[in-house]
MARPA-390263 format. One record per residue (C-alpha): x, y, z. Coordinates in steps of 0.5 Angstrom, whole numbers, plus 500, padded with zeros to 3 digits. Layout:
<rs>
XYZ/...
</rs>
This chain:
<rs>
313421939/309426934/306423927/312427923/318423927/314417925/313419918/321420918/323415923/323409917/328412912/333414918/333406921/335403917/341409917/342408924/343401924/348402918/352406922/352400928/353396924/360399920/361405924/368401926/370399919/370406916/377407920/383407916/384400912/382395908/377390912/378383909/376377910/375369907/372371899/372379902/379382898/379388896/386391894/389399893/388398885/385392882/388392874/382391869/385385865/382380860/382374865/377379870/371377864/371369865/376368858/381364862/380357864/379357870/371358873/368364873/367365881/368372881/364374874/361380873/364382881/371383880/371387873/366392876/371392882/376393878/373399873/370403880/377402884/379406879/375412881/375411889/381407890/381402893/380402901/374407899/370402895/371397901/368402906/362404900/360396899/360395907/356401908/351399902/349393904/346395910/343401908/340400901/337393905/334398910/332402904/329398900/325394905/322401907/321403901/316395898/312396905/310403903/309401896/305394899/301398904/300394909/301399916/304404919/311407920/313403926/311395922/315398917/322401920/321392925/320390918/327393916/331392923/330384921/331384913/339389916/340385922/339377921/344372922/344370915/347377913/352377918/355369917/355371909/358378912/364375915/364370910/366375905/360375900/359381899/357381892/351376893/349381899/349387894/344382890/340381897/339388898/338389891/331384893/326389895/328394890/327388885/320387888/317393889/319395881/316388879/309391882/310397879/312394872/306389873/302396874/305398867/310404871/317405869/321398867/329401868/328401876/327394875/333392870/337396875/334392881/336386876/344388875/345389882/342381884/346380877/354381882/354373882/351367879/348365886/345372887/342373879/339366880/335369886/333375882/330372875/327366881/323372885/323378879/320372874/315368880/312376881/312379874/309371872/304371877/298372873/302376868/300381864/305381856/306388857/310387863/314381861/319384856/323386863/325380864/328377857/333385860/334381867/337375862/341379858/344382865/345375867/349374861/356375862/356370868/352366865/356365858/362365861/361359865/358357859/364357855/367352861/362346861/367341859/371343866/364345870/363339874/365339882/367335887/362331889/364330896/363338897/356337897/357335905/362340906/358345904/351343906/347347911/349346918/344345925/347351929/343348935/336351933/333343933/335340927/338344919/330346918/328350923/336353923/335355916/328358918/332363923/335364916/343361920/346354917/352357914/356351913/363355915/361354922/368359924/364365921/357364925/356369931/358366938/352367941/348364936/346358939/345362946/338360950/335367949/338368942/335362941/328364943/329371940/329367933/323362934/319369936/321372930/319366927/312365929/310372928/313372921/309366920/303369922/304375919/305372912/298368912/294375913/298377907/296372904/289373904/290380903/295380897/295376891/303377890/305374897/303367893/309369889/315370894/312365898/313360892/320363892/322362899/320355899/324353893/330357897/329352903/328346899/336348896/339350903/336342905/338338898/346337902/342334907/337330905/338327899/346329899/348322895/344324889/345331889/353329889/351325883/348331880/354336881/359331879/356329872/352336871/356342868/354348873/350344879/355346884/352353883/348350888/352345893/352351898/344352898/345357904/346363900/340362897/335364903/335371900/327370899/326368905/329373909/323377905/319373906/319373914/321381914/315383911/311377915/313381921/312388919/305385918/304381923/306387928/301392925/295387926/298387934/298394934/291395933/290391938/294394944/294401948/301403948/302401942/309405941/312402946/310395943/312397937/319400938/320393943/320389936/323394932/329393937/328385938/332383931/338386934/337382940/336376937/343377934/347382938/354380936/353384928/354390931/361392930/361389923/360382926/367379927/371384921/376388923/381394919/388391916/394393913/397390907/404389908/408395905/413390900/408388897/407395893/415394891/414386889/409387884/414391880/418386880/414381877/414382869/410375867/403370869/406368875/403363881/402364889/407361893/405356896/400354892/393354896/387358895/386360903/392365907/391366914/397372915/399375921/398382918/389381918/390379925/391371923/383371920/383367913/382370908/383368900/389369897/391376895/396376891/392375884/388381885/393385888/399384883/398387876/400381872/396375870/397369875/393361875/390361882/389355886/382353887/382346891/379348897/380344904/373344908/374341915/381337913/379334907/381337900/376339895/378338887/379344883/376345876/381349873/386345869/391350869/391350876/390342876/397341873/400346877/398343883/400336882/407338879/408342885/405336890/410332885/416336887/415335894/413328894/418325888/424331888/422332881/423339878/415343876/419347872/417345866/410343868/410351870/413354864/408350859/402353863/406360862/408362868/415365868/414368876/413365883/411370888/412367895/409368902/414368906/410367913/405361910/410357911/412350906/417348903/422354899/422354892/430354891/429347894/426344889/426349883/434349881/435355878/430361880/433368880/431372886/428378883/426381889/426380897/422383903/420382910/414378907/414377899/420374895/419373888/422369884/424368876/423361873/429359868/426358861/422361857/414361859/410357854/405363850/398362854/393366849/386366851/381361845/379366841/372363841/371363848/374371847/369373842/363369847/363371854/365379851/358379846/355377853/358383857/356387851/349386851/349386858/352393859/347395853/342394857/344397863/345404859/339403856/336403863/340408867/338412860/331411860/331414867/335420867/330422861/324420866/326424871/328430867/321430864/318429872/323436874/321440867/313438868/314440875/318447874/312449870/307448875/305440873/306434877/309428876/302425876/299429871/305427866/
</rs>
């Protein structure tokens, strides 16, 4: 392999892999699965910014979904989401070890392997959280222009890493946890500004649930169903080391607890954990990320061992069970160990002659260690039904999905569960349920809305008492119903429902009586849409900052400057 191969061979890796990875999800469809529901055109509705009374679980995500699919459609933002994950995680691992200086091309193309191809992206993959993994391959970005800034270098690539952890709440978290602990480390005044820019970023999800503090507390019992699982690593703590322990115990891959898979893993880590202490000794900074990684496995342990003091913290703190799946959070230590590996293989490879093969052998020992993510891990391509496109133009008011339950397992995805598709893939507003059932029990909800709803529905089947009214005080005039879900039909317990349309897989009713008017509070409108405003301000500013960046760079350099000399 000559020097320029090895010059190239980092930056087309992390290409290679994606294509492994996606290559069988780009076919036409739509790939859908548990919290993973894209829709041929998501409508931008008031309720999409977190002014209903339900939980902002999906703020800021769905609004960028809803404004992109408007240029792609869609099917192709689906594929352009799955095949980013991988490839700006590859990416911009490559890019921080070139920024950190610790080896050569090959340590840096097996760091990269192991920070795309690691059970914790594919258990969050299959799951569908593919907003907290653009957030996770936000994280090198984020890093590298945290010691850029520290540097005095351009702040905007570090707002625009900042935006792309800022997709969910769990994933913002993680970046002002990381971005902060580096720019705060030994910090210089100059380069923290950048991180009241990261706050503001955040702000959409975080005045939204703000605006929802007397409905924020959880069920305490989801502290035990989400907590972090042993998948036959010896115990939670060395499964959450091998970055598994996701509390779904369907999405986790099938030979993940294999004998040599299993010493795959703990090879990965010993030599992870010894190319973090040479770090260590080298870099400052590394004290930082270390710092994070440490605070991300002591939340993916709070469900398990101190479960009945976290339950009570969820259950009375408004917004504590943000952290109940503490899983989500090992985005720090998955960089933590990749770059530990990169380090830890560039000091062998001085050590041994045939240096290449070594190095090529570790590049290609994450892929080992988990062959079951190629593929797409358990993903396949749908189709939704063709009467669902007729049966939107049906419904003319706020409606609820029949039956009112969060998860579907429909014969058109294959019988895979998936989140309800209806409220995202109808035009018109809807309440959606929130309980969910983990592992036979069933978890109280938040939404009030959806409470109400829920009992009168349960009280109908129970009692034979009619949820008419309960539905039109919340402002429902419309049931749409999946007709394989099964339960029982809407005409035997609601007298009076007019069919409005009805195909093989959909029938939409409409209720009799006139839907009580729902408007969103006034104050919570005002609140969450100044906090969405701040927030894109600060984007533009960033994306404005460097387009003028890079047109000064190209000018000076067209006549005859570098980039350098400006």
């Amino acid at each position: 392999m000559s020097e320029r191969a090895l010059r190239v061979l980092p930056w087309l890796w992390p290409v290679l892999l994606t294509l492994l990875i996606t290559a069988p999800l780009l076919a036409p469809g739509y790939i859908v699965g548990y919290d993973m529901v894209f829709v041929p055109d998501l409508t931008v509705r008031l309720d999409l910014f977190g002014v209903t009374t339900a939980m902002p679980r999906a703020v800021p995500s769905d609004v960028l979904v809803a404004v992109l699919d408007e240029l792609t459609g869609g099917q192709v933002l689906n594929k352009l989401v799955l095949v980013a994950i991988p490839l700006l995680s590859g990416l911009g691992l490559t890019a921080l070890w070139r920024e950190l200086r610790l080896g050569g091309a090959l340590p840096g193309a097996a760091a990269a392997t192991l920070y795309m191809w690691n059970p914790f992206v594919a258990e969050r993959l299959r799951l569908g959280a593919w907003a907290l993994l653009l957030g996770y391959a936000a994280l090198p970005w984020l890093v590298r222009s945290a010691l850029r800034l520290r540097r005095g270098e351009g702040w905007p690539g570090f707002v625009l890493a900042s935006a792309g952890c800022a997709l969910t709440a769990s994933g913002g978290i993680t970046g002002l946890l990381v971005g902060g602990l580096i720019l705060l480390w030994r910090p210089r005044v100059k380069s923290l500004w950048p991180l009241g820019a990261a706050v503001l970023l955040n702000a959409p999800w975080l005045m939204a649930g703000l605006a929802h503090t007397g409905n924020a507390t959880t069920d305490p019992d989801s502290v035990t169903s989400f907590a972090a699982r042993n998948e036959g690593y010896g115990g939670v703590l060395p499964t959450l080391l091998t970055l598994g322990g996701i509390w779904n115990a369907d999405v986790v891959p099938g030979n993940r607890g294999d004998l040599l898979p299993v010493i795959f893993a703990f090879v990965l880590l010993v030599a992870s954990v010894i190319g973090v202490v040479l770090w260590w000794r080298r870099d400052p900074v590394a004290r930082a990320l270390v710092v994070a990684a440490v605070i991300a496995v002591l939340l993916g342990l709070a469900g398990v061992v101190a479960s009945g003091a976290f339950a009570q913290v969820v259950a009375h703190v408004p917004g504590a069970g943000l952290f109940r799946d503490g899983q989500r959070y090992l985005g720090p230590l998955a960089l933590l160990e990749s770059i530990g590996f990169g380090v830890a293989l560039a000091a062998a490879l001085e050590h041994v002659r045939l240096y290449r093969i070594v190095g090529i052998t570790a590049m290609l020992l994450p892929i080992a260690a988990l062959p079951a993510l190629s593929g797409g891990g358990g993903l396949k391509v749908s189709h939704y039904p063709a009467d669902w496109e007729r049966a939107q133009q049906a419904v003319a008011g706020r409606f609820v999905p029949w039956p009112f339950e969060s998860y579907r397992a429909p014969s058109w995805n294959g019988r895979r569960p998936l989140l309800d598709p209806m409220p995202r893939y109808f035009v018109q507003p809807s309440i959606a349920p929130d309980e969910l059932i983990v592992g036979g029990h069933r978890l109280a909800g938040e939404d009030p809305s959806a409470r109400e709803v829920a009992t009168a529905i349960r009280s109908a089947v129970r009692d034979k008492t009619d949820p008419t009214p309960a539905l039109l005080r919340q402002g429902v005039g419309w049931l749409v119903v999946d007709r394989e879900a099964g339960g029982p039909t809407p005409p035997s317990l609601m007298p009076g429902l007019t069919e409005e349309f009805s195909g093989p897989t959909v029938t939409v009713y409409r209720l009799a009586g006139t839907p009580a008017p729902r408007p969103h509070a006034l104050w919570r409108t005002i609140v969450v849409l100044a906090a969405w405003a701040a927030a894109g301000m600060t984007l533009i500013a960033a994306l404005v900052s460097m387009v003028r960046r890079c047109y000064s760079s190209v000018h000076l350099t067209g006549r005859g400057h570098s980039s350098w000399d400006h």
